[in-house]
C-alpha positions as CSV (number, residue, x, y, z in Angstrom):
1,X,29.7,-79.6,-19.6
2,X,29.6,-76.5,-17.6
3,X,26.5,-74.6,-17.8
4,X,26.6,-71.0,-16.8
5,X,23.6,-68.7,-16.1
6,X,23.2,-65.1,-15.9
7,X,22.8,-64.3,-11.8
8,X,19.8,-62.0,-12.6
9,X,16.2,-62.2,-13.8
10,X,16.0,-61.0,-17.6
11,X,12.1,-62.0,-17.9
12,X,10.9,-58.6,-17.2
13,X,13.0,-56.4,-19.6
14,X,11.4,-55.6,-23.1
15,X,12.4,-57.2,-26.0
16,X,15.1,-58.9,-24.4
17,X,17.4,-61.2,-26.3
18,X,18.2,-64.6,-25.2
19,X,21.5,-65.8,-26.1
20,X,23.6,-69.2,-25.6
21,X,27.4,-68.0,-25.9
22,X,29.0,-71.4,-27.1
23,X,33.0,-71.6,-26.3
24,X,35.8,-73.5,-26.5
25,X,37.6,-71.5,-24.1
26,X,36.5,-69.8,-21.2
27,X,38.7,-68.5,-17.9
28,X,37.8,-71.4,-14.8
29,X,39.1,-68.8,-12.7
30,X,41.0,-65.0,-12.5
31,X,44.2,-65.9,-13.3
32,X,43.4,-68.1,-16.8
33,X,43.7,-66.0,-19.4
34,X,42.1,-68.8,-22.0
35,X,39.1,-66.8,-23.2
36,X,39.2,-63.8,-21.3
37,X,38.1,-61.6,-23.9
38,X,35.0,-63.8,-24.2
39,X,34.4,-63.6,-20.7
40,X,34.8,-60.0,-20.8
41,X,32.2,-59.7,-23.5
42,X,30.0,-61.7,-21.8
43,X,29.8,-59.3,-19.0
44,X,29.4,-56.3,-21.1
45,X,26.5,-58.1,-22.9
46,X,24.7,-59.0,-19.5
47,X,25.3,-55.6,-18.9
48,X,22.9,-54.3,-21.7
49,X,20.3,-56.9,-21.0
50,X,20.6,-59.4,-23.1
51,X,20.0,-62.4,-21.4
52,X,23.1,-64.9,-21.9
53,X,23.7,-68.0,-20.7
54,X,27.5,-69.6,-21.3
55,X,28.1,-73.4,-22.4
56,X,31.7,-74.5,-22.8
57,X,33.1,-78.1,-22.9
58,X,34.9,-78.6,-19.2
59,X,38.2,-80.8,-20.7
60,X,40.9,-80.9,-17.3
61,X,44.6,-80.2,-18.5
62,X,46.8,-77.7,-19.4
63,X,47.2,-75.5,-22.6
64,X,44.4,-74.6,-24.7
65,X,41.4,-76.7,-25.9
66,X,43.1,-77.9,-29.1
67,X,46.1,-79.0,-27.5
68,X,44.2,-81.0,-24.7
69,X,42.0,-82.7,-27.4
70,X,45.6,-83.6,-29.0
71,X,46.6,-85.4,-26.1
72,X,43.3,-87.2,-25.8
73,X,41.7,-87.5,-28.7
74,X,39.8,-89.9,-27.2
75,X,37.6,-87.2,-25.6
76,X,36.5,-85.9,-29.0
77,X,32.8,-87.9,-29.4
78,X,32.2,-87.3,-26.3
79,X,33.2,-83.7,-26.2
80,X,30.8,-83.2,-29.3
81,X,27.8,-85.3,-28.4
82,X,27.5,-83.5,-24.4
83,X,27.9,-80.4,-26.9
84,X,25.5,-80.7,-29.2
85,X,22.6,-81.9,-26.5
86,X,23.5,-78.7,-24.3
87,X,22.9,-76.6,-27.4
88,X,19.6,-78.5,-28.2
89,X,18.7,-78.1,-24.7
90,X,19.7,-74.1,-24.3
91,X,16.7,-71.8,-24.2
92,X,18.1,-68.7,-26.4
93,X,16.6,-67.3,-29.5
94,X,19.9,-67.5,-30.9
95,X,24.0,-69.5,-30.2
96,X,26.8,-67.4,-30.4
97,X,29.2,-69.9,-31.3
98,X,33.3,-68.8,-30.9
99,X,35.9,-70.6,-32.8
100,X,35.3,-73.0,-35.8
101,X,34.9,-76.1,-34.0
102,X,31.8,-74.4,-31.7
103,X,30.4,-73.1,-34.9
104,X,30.2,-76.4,-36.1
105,X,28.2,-77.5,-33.3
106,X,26.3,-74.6,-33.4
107,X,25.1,-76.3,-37.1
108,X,24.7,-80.3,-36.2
109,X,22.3,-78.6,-33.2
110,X,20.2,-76.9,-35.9
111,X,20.3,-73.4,-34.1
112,X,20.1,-70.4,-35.5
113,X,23.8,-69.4,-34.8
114,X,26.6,-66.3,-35.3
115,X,30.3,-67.0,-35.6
116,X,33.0,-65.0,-33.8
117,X,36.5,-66.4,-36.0
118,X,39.2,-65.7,-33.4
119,X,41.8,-66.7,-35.5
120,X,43.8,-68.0,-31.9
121,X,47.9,-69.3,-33.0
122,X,48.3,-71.3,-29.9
123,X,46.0,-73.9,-32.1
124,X,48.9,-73.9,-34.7
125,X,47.3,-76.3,-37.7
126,X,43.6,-76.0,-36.3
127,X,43.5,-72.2,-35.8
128,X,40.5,-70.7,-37.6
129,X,43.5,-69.2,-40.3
130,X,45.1,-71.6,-40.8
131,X,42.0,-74.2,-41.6
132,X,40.8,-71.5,-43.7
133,X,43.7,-71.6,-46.0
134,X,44.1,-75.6,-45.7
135,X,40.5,-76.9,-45.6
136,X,38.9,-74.0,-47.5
137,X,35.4,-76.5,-48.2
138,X,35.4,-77.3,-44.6
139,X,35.6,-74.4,-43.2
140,X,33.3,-73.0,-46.1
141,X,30.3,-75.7,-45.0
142,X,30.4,-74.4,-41.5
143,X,30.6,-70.8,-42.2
144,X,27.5,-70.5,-45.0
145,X,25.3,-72.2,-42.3
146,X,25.7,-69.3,-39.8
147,X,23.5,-66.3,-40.1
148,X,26.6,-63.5,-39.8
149,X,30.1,-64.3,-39.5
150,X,32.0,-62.1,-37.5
151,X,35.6,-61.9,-37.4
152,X,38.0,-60.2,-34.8
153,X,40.3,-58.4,-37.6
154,X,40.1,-57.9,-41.3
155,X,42.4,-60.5,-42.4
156,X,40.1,-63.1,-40.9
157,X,37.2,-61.8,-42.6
158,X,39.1,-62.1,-45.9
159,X,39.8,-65.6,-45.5
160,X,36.1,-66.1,-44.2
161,X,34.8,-64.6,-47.4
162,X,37.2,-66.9,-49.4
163,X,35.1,-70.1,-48.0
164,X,32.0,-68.6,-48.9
165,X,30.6,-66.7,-45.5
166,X,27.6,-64.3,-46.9
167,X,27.5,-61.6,-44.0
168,X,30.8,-60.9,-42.4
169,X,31.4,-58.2,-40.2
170,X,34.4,-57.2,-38.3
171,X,33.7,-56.6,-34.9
172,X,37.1,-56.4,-32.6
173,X,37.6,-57.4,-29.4
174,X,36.4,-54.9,-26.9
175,X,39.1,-53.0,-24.9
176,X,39.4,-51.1,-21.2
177,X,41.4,-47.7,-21.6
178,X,42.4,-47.1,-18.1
179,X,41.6,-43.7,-16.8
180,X,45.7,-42.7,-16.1
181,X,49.1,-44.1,-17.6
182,X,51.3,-45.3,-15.3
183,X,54.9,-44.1,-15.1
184,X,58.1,-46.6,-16.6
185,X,59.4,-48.5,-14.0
186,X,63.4,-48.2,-13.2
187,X,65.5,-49.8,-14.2
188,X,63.2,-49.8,-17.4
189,X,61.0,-53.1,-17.9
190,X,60.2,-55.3,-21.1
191,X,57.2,-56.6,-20.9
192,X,55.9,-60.2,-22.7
193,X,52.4,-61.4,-21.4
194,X,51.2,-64.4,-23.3
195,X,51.6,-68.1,-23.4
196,X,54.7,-69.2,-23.8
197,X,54.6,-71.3,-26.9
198,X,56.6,-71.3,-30.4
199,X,54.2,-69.4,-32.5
200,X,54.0,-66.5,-29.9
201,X,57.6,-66.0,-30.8
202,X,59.0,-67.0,-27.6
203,X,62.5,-67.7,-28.9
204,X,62.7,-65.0,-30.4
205,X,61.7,-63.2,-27.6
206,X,64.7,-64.8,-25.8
207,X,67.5,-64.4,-28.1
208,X,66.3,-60.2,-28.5
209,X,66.4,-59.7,-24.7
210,X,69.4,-61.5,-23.9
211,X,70.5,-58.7,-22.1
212,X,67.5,-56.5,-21.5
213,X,64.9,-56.1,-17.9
214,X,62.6,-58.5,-19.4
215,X,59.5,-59.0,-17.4
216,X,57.1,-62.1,-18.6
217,X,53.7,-62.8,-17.6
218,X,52.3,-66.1,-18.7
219,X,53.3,-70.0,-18.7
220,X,53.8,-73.0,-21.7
221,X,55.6,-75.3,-23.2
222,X,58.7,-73.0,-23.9
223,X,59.1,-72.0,-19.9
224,X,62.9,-72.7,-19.9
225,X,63.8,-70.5,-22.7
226,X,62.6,-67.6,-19.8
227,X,62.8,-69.4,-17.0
228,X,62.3,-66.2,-14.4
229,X,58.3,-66.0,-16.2
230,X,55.9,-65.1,-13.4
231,X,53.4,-67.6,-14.5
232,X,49.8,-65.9,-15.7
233,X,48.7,-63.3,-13.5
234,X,45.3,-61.5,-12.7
235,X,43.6,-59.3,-15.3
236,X,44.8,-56.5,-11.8
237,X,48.5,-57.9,-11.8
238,X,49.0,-57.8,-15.3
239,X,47.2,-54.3,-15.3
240,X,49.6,-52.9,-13.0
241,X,52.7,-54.9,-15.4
242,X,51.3,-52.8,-18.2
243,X,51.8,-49.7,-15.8
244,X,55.4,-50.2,-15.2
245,X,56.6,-51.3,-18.7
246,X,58.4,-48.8,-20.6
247,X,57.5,-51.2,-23.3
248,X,55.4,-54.1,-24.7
249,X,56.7,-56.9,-26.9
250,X,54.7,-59.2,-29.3
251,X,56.3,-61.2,-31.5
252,X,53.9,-63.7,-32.3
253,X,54.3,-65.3,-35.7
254,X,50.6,-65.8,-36.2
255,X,47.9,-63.8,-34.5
256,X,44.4,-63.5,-35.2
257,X,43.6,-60.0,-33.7
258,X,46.0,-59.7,-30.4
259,X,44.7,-58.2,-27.0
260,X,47.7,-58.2,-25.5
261,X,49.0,-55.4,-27.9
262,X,45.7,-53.6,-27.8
263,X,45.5,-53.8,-24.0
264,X,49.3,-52.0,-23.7
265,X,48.3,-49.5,-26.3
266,X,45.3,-48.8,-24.2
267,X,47.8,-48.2,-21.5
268,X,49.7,-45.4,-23.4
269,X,52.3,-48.1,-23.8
270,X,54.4,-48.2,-27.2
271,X,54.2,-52.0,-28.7
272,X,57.2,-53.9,-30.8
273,X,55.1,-56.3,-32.8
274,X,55.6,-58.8,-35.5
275,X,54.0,-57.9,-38.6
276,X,51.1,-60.9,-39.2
277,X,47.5,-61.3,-38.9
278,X,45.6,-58.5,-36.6
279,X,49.1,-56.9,-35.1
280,X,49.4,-55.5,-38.5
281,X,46.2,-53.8,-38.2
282,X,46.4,-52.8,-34.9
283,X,49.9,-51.5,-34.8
284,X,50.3,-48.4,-37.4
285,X,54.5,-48.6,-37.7
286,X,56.0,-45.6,-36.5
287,X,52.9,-43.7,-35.4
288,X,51.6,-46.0,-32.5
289,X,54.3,-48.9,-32.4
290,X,56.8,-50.7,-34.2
291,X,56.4,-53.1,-36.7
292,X,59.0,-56.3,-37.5
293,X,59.2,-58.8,-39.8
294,X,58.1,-62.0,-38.1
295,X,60.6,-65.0,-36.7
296,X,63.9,-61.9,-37.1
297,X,65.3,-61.8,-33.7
298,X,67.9,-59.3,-34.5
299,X,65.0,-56.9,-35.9
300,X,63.2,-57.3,-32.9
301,X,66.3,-56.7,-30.5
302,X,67.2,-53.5,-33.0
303,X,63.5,-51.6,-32.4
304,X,63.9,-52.6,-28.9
305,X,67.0,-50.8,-28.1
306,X,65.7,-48.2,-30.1
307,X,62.4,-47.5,-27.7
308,X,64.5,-47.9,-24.7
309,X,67.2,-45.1,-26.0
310,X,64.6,-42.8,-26.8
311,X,61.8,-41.8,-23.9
312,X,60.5,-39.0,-26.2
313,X,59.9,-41.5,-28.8
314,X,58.4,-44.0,-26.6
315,X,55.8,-41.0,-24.9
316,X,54.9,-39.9,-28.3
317,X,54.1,-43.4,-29.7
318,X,52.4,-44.3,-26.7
319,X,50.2,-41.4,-26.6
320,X,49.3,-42.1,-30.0
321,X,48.1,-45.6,-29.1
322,X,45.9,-45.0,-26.5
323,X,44.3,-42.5,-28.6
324,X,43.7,-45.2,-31.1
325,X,42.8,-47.6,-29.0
326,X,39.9,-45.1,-27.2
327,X,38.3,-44.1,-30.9
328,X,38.3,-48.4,-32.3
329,X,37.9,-50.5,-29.8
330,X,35.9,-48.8,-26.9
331,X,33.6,-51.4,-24.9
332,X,30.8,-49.6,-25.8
333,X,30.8,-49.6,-29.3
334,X,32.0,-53.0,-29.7
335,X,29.0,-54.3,-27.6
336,X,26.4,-52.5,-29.6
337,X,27.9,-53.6,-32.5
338,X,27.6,-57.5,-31.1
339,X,24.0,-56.6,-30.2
340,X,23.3,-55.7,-33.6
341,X,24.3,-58.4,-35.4
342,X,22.4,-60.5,-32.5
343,X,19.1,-58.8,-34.2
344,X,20.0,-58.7,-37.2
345,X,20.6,-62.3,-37.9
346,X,17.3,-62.9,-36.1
347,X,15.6,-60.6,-38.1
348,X,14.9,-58.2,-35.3
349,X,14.3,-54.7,-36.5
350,X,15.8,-52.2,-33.5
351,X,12.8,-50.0,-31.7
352,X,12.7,-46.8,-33.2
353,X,14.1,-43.9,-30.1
354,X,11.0,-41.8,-28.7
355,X,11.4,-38.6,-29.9
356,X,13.0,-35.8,-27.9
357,X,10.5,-33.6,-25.6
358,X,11.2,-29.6,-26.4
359,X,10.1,-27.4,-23.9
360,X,8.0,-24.3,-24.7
């Protein structure tokens, strides 16, 4: 179990909140892209003071948490037992747990916890959707024990406040907006960034740009279906892929809140995107992207070749995307948002501003 401490002394700031951020997935190094977002988030809450330390189970082996515990399930007591004693152990006032399974944890350890409900596909039957719809009374048990339940997109927070969550809030993931839009690249690139795997719509990402410049950032199971894939890159690499694409593809069939999309809307990119989970909230169809009916190939290949035709189009929609990105998912208000529900599940009333000095 890997224990990771903030590199600066918090002891001396006011009021300063102690948090244990409890994860599933977390990046080993700059080019994984398994729990980037709650890396990033990490960073931006160190960067308001809060004093944070990380604690995420160290499993070797490729592909995400719920597929190495499929392989070895063997790892499973274990895995929970080192879990639950670096929880008991942590000094925080409070465990932000992420995922389900950490939120479970979270409750064996008897800590005051908050629940971030990703929603991730790439766990297929153990995503946090998909036990909410199968194991409703499960998932319910876990998700009355924590204080607030937040949830990434809206259609996670329904399916929390099926199982019986009292305070749900959605708080998405945070975003960077670049300061400048890159121009498209020629000849003009499609770009997929992602994990290779069936429900990220990989084959139908194939059969739709048969023909097309597709570029593809990432690595799985379904590698040979797009066998030129660059493997996953830095969060710089792939900033500079988002540069060049005339276009972004996601064709996930399930997707919890998707930070691929958001991050090439943030880059004044226009998005083709299957119409499930948070793409459907984050894509508004025609104004800031196009919206297809999941697992359709030919749909996906038809708004495709219509981006590519049509530069206007694809300069107005992007425009329109950053512009939506900047006003919802800003790091700022995202983080104060997290810090709120921080002191509000403790019970933590926010100091009251000094009032503003007038001259005479």
């Amino acid at each position: 179990m890997e224990r990771r401490r903030p590199g600066r002394p918090w002891a001396n700031r006011p009021r300063a909140l102690r948090v244990a951020v409890f994860t599933t997935s977390y990046p080993r190094d700059e080019r994984d892209a398994s729990g980037r977002f709650v890396a990033d988030a990490v960073a931006r809450l160190r960067d308001e003071g809060v004093g944070v330390e990380v604690i995420h189970p160290a499993l070797a082996g490729d592909g995400g948490f719920v597929a190495k515990l499929r392989r070895r399930p063997w790892l499973a007591p274990s895995f929970l037992v080192r879990s639950w004693r670096a929880l008991r152990r942590a000094d925080c006032d409070l465990v932000h747990a992420h995922w389900l399974l950490a939120g479970a944890v979270a409750a064996l350890a008897r800590r005051p916890f908050v629940l971030t409900l990703h929603g991730s596909g790439t766990a297929g039957r153990f995503s946090d959707l998909e036990l909410a719809r199968r194991m409703p009374r499960l998932v319910g048990a876990i998700v009355r024990r924590a204080r607030i339940v937040v949830c990434v997109s809206e259609s996670l927070a329904a399916a929390a406040r099926s199982c019986g969550a009292r305070d749900v809030r959605v708080i998405p993931n945070g975003i960077d907006v670049p300061a400048d839009v890159g121009a498209d690249a020629e000849p003009l690139e499609v770009l997929y960034a992602g994990r290779l795997s069936a429900e990220k719509g990989i084959e139908e990402l194939a059969d739709a740009c048969r023909d097309h410049n597709l570029v593809v950032a990432g690595d799985g199971p379904l590698r040979t279906l797009v066998p030129h894939a660059l493997g996953f890159l830095s969060p710089d690499e792939l900033a500079e892929r988002y540069r060049r694409a005339a276009i972004v593809v996601c064709p996930s069939r399930s997707e919890g809140f998707g930070v691929v999309c958001a991050e090439a809307m943030a880059h004044g990119k226009p998005v083709v995107a299957a119409a499930v989970g948070g793409l459907k909230e984050l894509v508004t169809h025609a104004r800031t992207g196009l919206l297809v009916e999941p697992r359709d190939p030919a749909a996906l290949r038809v708004a495709i070749n219509l981006l590519l035709g049509d530069p206007t189009l694809r300069r107005r929609l992007g425009a329109n995307a950053r512009d939506e990105v900047a006003r919802r998912f800003a790091w700022p208000s995202v983080t104060a948002a997290t810090v709120a529900a921080y002191r509000d599940a403790l019970g933590i009333e926010a100091p009251t501003p000094a009032p503003l000095e007038v001259a005479a």
